[in-house]
C-alpha positions as CSV (number, residue, x, y, z in Angstrom):
1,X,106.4,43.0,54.8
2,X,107.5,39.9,56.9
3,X,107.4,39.8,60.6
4,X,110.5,38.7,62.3
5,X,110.0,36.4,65.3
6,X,112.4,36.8,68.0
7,X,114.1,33.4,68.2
8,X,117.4,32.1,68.2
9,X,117.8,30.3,64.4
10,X,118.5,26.8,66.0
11,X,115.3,27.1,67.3
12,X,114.2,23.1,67.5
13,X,109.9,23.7,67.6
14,X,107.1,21.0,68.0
15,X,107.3,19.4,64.4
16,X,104.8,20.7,61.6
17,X,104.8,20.1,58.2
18,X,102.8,23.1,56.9
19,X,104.9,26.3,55.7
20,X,104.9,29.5,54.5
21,X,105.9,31.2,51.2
22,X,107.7,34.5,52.0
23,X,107.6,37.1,49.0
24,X,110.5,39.3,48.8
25,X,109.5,43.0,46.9
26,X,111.1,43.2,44.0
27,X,110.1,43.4,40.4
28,X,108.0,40.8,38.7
29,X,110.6,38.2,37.2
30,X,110.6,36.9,33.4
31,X,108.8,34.1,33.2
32,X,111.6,32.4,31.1
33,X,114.1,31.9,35.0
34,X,113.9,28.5,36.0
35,X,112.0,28.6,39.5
36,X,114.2,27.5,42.5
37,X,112.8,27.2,46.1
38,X,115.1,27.4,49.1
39,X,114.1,26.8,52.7
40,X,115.3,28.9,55.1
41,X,116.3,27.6,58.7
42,X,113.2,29.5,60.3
43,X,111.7,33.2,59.7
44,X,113.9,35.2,57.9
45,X,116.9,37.0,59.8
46,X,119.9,38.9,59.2
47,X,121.8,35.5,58.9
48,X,119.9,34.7,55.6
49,X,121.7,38.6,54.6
50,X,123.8,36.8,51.6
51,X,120.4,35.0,50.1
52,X,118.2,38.0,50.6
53,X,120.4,40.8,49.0
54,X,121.3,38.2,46.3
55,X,118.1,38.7,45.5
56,X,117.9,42.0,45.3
57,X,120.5,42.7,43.1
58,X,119.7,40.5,40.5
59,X,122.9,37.7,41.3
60,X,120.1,34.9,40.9
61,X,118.4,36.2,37.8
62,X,121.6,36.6,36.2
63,X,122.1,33.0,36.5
64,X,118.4,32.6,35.0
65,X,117.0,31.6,38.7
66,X,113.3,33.0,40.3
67,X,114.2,32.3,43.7
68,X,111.3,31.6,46.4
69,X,111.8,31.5,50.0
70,X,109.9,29.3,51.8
71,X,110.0,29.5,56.1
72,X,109.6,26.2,57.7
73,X,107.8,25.9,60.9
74,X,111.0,24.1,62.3
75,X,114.7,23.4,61.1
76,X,114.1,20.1,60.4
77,X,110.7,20.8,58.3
78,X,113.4,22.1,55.6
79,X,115.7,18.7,55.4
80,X,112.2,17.4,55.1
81,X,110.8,19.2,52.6
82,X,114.6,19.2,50.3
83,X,114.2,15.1,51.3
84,X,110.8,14.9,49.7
85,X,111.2,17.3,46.4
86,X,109.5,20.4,47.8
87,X,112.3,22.7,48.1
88,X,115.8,22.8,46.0
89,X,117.6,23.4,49.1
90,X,117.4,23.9,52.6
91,X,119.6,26.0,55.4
92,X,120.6,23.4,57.9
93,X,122.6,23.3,60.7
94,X,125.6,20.7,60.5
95,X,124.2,18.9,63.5
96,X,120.8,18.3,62.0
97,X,122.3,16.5,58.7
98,X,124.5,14.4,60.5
99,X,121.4,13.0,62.7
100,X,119.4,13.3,59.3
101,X,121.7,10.9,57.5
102,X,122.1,8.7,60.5
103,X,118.1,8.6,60.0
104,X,118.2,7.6,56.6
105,X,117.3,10.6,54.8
106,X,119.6,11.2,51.7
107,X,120.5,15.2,52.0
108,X,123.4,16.1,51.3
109,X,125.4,19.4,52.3
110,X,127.2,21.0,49.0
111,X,128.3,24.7,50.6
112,X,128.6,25.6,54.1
113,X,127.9,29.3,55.6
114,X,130.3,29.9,58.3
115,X,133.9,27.8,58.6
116,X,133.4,27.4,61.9
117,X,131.1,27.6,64.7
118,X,131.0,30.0,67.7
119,X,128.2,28.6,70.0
120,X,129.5,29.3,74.0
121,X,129.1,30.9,77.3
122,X,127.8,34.6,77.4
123,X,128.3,36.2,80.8
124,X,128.0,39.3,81.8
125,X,131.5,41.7,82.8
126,X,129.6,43.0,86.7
127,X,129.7,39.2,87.1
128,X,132.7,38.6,87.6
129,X,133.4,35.3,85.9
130,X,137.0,34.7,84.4
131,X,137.0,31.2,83.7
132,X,134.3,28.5,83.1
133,X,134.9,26.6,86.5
134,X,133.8,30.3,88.1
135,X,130.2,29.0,86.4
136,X,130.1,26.3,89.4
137,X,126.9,27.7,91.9
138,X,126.0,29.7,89.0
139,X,122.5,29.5,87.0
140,X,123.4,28.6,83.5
141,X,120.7,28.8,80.5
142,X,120.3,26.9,77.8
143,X,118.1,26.4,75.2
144,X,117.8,22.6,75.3
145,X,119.1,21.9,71.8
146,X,121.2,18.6,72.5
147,X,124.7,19.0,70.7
148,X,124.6,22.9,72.9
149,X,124.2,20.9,76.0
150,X,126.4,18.7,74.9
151,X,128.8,21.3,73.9
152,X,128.5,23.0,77.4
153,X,128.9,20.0,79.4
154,X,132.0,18.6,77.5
155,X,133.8,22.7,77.6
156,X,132.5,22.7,81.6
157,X,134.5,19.5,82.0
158,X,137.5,20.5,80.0
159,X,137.8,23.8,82.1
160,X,137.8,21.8,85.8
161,X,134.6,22.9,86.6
162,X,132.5,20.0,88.6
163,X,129.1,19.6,86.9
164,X,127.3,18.6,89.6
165,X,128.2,22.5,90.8
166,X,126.9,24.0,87.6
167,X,122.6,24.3,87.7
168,X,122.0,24.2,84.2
169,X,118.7,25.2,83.4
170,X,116.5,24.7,80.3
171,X,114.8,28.0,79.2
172,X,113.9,27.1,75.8
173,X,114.7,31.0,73.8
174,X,113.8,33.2,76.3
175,X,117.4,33.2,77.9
176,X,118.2,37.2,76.9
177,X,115.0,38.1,78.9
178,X,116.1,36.0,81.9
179,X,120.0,37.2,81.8
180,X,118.4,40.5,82.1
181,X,116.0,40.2,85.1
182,X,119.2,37.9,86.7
183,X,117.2,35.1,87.1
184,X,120.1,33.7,85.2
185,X,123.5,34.4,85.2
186,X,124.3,32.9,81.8
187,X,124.2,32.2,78.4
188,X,124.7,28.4,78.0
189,X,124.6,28.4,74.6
190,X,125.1,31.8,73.0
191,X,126.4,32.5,69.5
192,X,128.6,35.1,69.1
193,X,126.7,36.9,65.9
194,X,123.3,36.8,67.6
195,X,123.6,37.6,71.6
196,X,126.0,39.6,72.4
197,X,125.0,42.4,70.1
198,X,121.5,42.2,71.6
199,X,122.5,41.9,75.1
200,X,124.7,45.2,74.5
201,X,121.5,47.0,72.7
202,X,119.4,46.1,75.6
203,X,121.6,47.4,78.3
204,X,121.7,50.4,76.0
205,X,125.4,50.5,75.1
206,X,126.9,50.3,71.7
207,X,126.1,46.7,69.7
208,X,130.2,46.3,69.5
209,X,131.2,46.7,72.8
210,X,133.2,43.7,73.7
211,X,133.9,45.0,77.5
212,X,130.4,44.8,78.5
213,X,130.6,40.7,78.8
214,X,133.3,37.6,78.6
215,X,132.3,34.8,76.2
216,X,133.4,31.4,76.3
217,X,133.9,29.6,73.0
218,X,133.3,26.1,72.7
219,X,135.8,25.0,70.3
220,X,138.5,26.9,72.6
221,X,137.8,23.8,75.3
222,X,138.3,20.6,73.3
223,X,134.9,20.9,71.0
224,X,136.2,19.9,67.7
225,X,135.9,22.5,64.7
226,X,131.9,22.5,63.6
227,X,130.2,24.0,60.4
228,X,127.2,25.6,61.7
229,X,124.5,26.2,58.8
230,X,124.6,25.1,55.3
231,X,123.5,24.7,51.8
232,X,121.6,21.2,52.0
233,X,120.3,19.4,49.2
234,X,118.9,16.2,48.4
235,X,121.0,13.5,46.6
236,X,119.0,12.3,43.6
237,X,117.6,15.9,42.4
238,X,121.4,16.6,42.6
239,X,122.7,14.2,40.6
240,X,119.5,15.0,38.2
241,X,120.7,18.6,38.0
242,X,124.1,19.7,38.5
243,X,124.1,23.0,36.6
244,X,121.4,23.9,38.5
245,X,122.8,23.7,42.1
246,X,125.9,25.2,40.3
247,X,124.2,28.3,38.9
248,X,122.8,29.1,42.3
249,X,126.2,28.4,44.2
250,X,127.2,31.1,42.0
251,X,124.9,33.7,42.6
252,X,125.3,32.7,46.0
253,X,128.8,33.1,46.7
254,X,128.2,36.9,44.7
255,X,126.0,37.3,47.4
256,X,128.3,36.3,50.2
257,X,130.7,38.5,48.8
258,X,128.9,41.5,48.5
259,X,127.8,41.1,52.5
260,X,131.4,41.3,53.6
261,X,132.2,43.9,51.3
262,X,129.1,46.1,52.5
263,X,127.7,45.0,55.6
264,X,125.8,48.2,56.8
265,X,123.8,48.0,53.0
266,X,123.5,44.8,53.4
267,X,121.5,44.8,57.0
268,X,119.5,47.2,55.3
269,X,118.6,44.9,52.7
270,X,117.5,42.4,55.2
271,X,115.5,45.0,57.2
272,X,113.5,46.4,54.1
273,X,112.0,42.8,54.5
274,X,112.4,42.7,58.1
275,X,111.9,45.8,59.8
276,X,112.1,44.8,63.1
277,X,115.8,43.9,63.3
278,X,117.8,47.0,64.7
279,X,120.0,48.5,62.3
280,X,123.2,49.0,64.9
281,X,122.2,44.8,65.9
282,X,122.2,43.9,62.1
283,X,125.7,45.6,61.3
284,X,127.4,44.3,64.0
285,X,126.0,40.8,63.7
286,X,126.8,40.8,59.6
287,X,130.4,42.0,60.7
288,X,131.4,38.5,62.9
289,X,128.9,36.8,60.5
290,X,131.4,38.2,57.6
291,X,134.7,37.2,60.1
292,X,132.9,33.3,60.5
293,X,132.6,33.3,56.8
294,X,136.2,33.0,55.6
295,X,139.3,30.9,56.4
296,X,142.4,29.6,54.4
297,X,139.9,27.1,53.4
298,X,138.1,29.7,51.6
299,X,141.5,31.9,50.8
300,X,142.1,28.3,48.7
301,X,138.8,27.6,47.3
302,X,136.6,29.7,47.5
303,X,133.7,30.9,49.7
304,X,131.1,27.7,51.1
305,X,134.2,24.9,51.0
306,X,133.8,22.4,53.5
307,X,136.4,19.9,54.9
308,X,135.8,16.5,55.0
309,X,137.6,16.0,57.7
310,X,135.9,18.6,60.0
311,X,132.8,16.7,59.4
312,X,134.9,13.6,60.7
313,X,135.4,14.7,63.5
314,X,131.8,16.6,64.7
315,X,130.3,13.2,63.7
316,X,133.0,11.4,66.2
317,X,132.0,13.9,68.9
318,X,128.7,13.4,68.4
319,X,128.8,9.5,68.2
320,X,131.0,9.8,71.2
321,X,128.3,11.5,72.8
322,X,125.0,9.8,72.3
323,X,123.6,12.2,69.9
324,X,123.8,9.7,67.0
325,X,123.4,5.6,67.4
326,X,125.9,4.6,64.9
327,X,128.4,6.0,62.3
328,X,127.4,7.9,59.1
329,X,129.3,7.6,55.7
330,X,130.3,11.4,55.6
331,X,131.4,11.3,52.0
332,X,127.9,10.9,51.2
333,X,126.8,14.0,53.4
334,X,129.3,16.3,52.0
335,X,130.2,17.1,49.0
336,X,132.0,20.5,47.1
337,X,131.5,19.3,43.8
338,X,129.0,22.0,43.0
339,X,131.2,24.8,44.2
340,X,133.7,24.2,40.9
């Protein structure tokens, strides 16, 4: 059985390059599938739901795939190990290819998990914060990933709150702990299918009460539309192999399907591997997960489509910004070709 660490999946960790094959149980394969390793973004969670339950019923086999898992030590261990032929693909966030790419390395995202990201503020009710500017004389925490601060600073701004009033602090991913014991009195960068179930579990009421806290989006406060993680693969091994990254986009999508359809099977799925995640956390989490999932985008062409242009304009904001040095051709970091 896997063990689940307890971290945020944007988790950036001291840079390794050794990793871990994770075995799923299930029955021994035919030897006659075509192997196909994908990185996941960290240990397995109940965001990698779609991939795992894929899995289990079959969706990959049926395309003739033997899926392995591999967990990197950090997020950007899987762009490496996609960049340098040891994995098929990779789940990346949106930020990390862009700063990839500016950096050279040739990944490429071909399907994209959520339509649009919903990293923000979590705060709880009994504090009485109605607006961002309420955050000023407040202790904010963050994680210290740099497009979240950036993200935070930029919404702060937007709202009329003076910076200089806000103490933002750096916890690294024990912020839930520290919201807790009030030694903070916010979530600087929350996401809304991860916290704010937890936070309700832990002050023991039920994992979809939405009265318990006020969250903040980001994109609500001038943060332009952002993909959060994706499908990344590596340009040359794509071009080698289209039907391949095809076949599994297929099974794939079955298997983002079948999550929305059935989210409470589905979190079971994930916890037969990972027994640690609470159930009521799980369906709740899958349930916003399944709302993130969709758009007219998707309505239009299916599940995973990505717009150019959003990637336009998360690559402006971050140029803007100083998280990149110089512009990145996006239409080589994008791509929906193998979605058709």
């Amino acid at each position: 059985m896997i063990a689940l660490q307890k971290l945020k999946p944007l988790a950036c960790a001291a840079l390794a390059t050794l990793t871990s094959t994770l075995a799923l149980s299930s029955p021994a394969l035919s030897a006659e599938l075509t192997k196909f390793r994908y990185a996941l973004i960290s240990n397995p969670g109940i965001w990698d739901a779609a991939v795992i339950n894929a899995m289990e019923h079959k969706f990959f086999a049926d395309e003739g795939l033997e899926v392995e898992l591999i967990s990197p030590n950090s997020p950007a261990d899987g762009l490496k190990l996609v960049a340098s032929g040891g994995a098929e693909l990779a789940t990346a966030h949106s930020t990390d290819v862009i700063i990839a790419r500016s950096k050279d390395l040739p990944v490429v995202s071909i399907a994209t998990n959520h339509q649009m990201g919903t990293t923000g503020v979590l705060v709880p009710a009994e504090s009485g914060v109605k607006s961002l500017k309420d955050l000023e004389g407040k202790n904010v925490g963050v994680t210290g990933i740099p497009f979240n601060k950036v993200m935070l600073e930029h919404s702060l701004k937007t709202a009329g709150a003076d910076l200089s009033k806000v103490n933002i602090v750096t916890v690294g991913f024990t912020q839930m702990p520290l919201l807790l014991s009030k030694r903070i009195d916010a979530l600087g960068d929350a996401i809304s299918w991860d916290e704010p179930p937890i936070y309700n579990v832990q002050i023991k009421k039920p994992a979809d009460d939405t009265s318990t806290y006020t969250y903040f989006t980001f994109t609500d406060y001038g943060v332009p539309r952002f993909y959060t993680f994706g499908l990344v693969g590596e340009e040359e091994a794509l071009r080698k192999n289209p039907d391949l990254y095809r076949a599994f986009l297929r099974a794939w999508r079955k298997g983002v399907e079948w999550m929305i359809a059935n989210p409470a099977e589905a979190a079971d799925g994930v916890i037969k591997q990972v027994p640690s995640i609470s159930k009521e956390e799980g369906v709740v989490a899958l349930k916003e997960i399944a709302r993130v999932s969709v758009s007219p985008e998707t309505e239009a062409n299916g599940i995973g489509w990505q717009d150019t242009g959003v990637w336009e304009k998360q690559e402006k904001f971050m140029l803007e910004n100083g998280l990149i040095s110089a512009d990145i051709d996006v239409s080589k970091a994008v791509t929906n070709d193998y979605l058709k």
